[in-house]
C-alpha positions in Angstrom: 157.4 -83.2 34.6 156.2 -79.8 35.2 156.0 -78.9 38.9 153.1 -76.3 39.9 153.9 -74.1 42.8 151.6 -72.5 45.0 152.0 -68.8 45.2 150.9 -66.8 48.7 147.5 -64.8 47.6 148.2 -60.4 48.9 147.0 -60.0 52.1 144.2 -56.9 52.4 145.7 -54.3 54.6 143.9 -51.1 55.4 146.3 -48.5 56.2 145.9 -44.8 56.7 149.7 -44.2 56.3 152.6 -46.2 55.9 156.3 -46.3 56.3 158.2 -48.8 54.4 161.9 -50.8 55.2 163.9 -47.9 53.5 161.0 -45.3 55.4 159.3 -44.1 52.5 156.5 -42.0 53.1 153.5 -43.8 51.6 150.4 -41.0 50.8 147.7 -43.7 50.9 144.3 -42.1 52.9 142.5 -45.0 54.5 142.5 -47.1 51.1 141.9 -51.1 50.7 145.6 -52.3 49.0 146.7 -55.6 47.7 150.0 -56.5 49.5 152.0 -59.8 48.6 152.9 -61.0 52.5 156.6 -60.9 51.2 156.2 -57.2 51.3 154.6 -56.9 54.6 157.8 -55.9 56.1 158.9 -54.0 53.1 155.7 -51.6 54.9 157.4 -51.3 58.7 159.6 -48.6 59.8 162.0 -49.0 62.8 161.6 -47.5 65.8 163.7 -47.3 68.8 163.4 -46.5 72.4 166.9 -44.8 74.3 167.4 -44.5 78.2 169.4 -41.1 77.7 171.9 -39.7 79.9 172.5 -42.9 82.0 174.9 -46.0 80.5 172.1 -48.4 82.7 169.4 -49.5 81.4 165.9 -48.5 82.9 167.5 -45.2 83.6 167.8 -41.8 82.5 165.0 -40.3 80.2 163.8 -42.3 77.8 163.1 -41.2 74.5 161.8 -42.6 70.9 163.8 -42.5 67.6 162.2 -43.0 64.5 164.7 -43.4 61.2 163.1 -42.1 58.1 164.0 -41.5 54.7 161.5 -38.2 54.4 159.8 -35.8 56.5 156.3 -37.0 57.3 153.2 -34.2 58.0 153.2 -33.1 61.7 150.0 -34.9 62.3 151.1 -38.3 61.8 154.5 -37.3 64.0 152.2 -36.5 66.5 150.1 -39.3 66.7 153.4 -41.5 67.1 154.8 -39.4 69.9 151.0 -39.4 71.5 151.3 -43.1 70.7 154.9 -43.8 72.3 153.8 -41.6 75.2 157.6 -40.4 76.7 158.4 -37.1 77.3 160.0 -37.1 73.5 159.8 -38.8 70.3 162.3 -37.7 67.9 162.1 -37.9 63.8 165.7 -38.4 62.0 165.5 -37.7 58.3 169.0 -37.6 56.3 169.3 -34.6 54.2 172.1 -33.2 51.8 175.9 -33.2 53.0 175.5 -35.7 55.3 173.7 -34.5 57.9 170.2 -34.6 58.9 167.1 -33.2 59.6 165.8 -33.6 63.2 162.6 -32.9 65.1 161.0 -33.0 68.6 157.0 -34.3 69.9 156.1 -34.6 73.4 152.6 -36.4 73.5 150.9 -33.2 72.9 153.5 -31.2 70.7 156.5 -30.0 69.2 158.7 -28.2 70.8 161.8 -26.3 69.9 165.1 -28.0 71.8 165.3 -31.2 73.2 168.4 -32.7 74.8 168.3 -36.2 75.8 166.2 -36.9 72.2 169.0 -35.6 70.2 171.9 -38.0 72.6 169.2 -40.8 72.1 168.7 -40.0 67.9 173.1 -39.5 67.5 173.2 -42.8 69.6 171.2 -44.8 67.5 173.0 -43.2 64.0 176.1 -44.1 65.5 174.7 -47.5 66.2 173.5 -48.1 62.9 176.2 -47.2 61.5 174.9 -44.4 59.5 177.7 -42.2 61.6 181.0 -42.6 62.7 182.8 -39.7 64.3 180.0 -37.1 64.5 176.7 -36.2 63.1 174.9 -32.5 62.5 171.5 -32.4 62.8 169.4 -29.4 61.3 166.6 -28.7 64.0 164.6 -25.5 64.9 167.2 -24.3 67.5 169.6 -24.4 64.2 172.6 -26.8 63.8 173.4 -28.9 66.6 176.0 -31.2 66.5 177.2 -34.5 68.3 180.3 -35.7 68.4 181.7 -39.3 69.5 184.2 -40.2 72.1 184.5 -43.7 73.1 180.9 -44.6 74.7 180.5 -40.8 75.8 178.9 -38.3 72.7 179.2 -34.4 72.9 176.8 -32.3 72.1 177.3 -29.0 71.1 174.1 -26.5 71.8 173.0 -22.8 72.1 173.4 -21.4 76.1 170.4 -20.0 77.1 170.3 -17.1 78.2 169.0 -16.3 81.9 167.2 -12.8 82.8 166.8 -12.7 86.4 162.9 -11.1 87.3 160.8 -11.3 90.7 159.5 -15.0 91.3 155.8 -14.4 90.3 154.0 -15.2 93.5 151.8 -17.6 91.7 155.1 -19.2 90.8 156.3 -19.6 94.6 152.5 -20.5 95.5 152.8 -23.7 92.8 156.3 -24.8 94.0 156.0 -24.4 97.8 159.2 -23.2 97.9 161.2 -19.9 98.7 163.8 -19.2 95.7 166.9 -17.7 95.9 167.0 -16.8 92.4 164.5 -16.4 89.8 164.9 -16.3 86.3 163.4 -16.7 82.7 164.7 -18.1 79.5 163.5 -18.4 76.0 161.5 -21.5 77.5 161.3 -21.7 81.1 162.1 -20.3 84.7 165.0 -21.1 86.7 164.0 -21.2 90.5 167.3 -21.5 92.9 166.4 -22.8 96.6 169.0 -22.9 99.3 169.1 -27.3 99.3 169.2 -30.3 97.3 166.8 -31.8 99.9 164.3 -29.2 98.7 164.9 -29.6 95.5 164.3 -33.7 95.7 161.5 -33.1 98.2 159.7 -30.2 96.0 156.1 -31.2 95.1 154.9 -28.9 93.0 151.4 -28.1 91.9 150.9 -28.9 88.0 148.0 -28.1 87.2 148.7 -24.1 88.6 152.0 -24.6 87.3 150.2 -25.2 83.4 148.9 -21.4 84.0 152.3 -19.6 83.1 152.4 -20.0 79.9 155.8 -21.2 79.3 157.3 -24.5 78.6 158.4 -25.6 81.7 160.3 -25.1 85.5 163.6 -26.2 86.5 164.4 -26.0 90.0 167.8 -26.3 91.3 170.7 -26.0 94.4 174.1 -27.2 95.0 174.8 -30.7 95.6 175.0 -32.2 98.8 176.9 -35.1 97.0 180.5 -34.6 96.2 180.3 -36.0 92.9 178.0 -33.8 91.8 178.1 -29.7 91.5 174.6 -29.0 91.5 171.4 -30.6 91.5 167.9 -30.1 89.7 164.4 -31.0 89.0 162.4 -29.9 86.3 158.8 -29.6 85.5 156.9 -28.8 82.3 153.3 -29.8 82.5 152.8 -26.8 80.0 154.7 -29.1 77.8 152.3 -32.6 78.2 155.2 -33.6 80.9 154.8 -33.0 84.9 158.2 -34.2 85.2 160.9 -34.4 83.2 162.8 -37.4 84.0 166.5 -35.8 82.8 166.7 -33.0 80.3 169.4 -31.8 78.0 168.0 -28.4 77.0 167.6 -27.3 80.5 170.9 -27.6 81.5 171.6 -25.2 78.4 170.9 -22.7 81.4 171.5 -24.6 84.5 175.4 -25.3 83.3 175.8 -21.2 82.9 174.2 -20.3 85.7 176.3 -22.9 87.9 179.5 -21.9 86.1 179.2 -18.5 88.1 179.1 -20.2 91.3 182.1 -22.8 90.7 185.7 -22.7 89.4 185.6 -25.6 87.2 185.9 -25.9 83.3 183.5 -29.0 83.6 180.4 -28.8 85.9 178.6 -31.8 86.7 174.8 -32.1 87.4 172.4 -34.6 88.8 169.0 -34.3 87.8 167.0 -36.0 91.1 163.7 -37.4 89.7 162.4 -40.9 90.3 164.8 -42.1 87.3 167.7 -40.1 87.6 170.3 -38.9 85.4 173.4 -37.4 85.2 174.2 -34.5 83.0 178.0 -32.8 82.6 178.9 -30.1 80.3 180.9 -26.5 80.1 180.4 -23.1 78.9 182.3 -22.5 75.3 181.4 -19.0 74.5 177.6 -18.3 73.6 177.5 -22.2 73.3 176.6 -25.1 75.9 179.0 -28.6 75.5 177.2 -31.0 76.8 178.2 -34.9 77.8 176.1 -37.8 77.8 175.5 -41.8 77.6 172.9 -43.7 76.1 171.3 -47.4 76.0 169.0 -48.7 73.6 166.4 -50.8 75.4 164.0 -51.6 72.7 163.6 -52.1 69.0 160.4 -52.8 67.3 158.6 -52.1 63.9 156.3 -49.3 63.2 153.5 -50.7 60.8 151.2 -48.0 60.5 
């Protein structure tokens, strides 16, 4: 006797865009498709969320990693990261040789170098097994590499350089504070105070602060901890972020400018917002080694 089985009629989805399990770019615009439900997580891509630069969870700065298999357009990218809504979502597409391409959103857009995104996208290869001792990325600051030891990872970035100029009295007006030092980078200014209780009691104004024209403001001072060399805050509401909970590419600067002041081959910072995070590194040449932990706190699917 013949047996009949029921088979599960497609579901209708209606999907501007799509990712699927091996995060294949789908091109369908807005279209009605017929999808079998046994394919409805062929359609999700995984996304993850990293507390950088802390081994506790619920700390550090977090930041979004989505795995792909190709580069999606910008706009998309953009709508996750405006979506996710931390300071960065980062997109992690393999390429040839075994590395892979890697790029930056804040909510409002992409920038150039981002630190704890690029701990929180090597953590997540290395935890998925798709890397073992170290990983390359191919980003707009160029190649930037991470590299694996124990639960620490290295990476390996370009030092900023710092060109000392007169604090910009609109500058000192938005900070409330009296620097030291003032200096530009490629991306930012580097303000230097005479405390770490001005640093952590610094309440800027952002919306003057969005005026300048530049990414963002890190303001720093030695530590009045002894486990820690220096401390800093930083600020980039230019960027979609008033504050910056910890954040690798400003320490590109902050670990050279410190390494002037202190007789050490590895400096040790603690960035003092409300989450807190610690970042270590030294100067190798024209190049920043920095050291970091990471801890995934969330894993979900992306459906659309």
């Amino acid at each position: 006797m013949e047996t009949q089985i029921q088979r599960p009629q497609p579901r209708k989805l209606h999907r501007s865009s799509c990712l699927d399990s091996t995060n294949t770019r789908c091109v369908q615009k807005l279209t009605t498709v017929s999808v079998p439900l046994i394919l409805i997580e062929f359609l999700m891509t995984r996304i993850y969320q990293v507390d950088s630069f802390t081994d506790v969870p619920f700390k550090g700065n977090p930041a979004a990693v989505c795995l792909l298999s190709q580069m999606p357009d910008e706009g998309w990218m953009q709508s996750v990261a405006a979506e996710m809504n931390l300071s960065e979502t980062a997109f992690v597409v393999p390429i040839e040789n075994g590395d892979y391409q890697l790029r930056w959103f804040t909510p409002t857009i992409e920038v150039e170098l981002c630190g704890h995104a690029t701990l929180a996208s090597a953590h997540i290869l290395r935890e998925t097994g798709k890397a073992l001792d170290a990983v390359r990325f191919m980003t707009l600051s160029g190649p930037l590499t991470a590299s694996f030891r124990d639960d620490t990872i290295e990476l390996d970035f370009p030092a900023s350089n710092i060109d000392a100029c007169t604090a910009p009295e609109e500058l000192i007006d938005a900070l409330q504070v009296q620097p030291l030092f003032c200096g530009k980078t490629r991306f930012d200014y580097l303000v230097q105070v005479s405390s770490a209780a001005m640093v952590r009691e610094c309440q800027p104004n952002m919306n003057k602060l969005r005026e300048f024209g530049l990414r963002g403001v890190m303001i720093t001072s030695t530590s009045d901890q002894p486990e820690f060399d220096f401390v800093s805050r930083f600020f980039a509401p230019g960027a979609g972020i008033d504050e910056d909970p910890v954040t690798g590419s400003a320490h590109c600067a902050l670990i050279p400018f410190w390494n002037n002041h202190f007789s050490k081959d590895i400096l040790v910072g603690y960035q003092a917002s409300q989450r807190g995070g610690i970042v270590s590194g030294r100067v190798n040449h024209d190049r920043v080694v920095l050291y970091g932990r990471a801890v995934t706190v969330l894993k979900c699917e992306l459906v659309c």
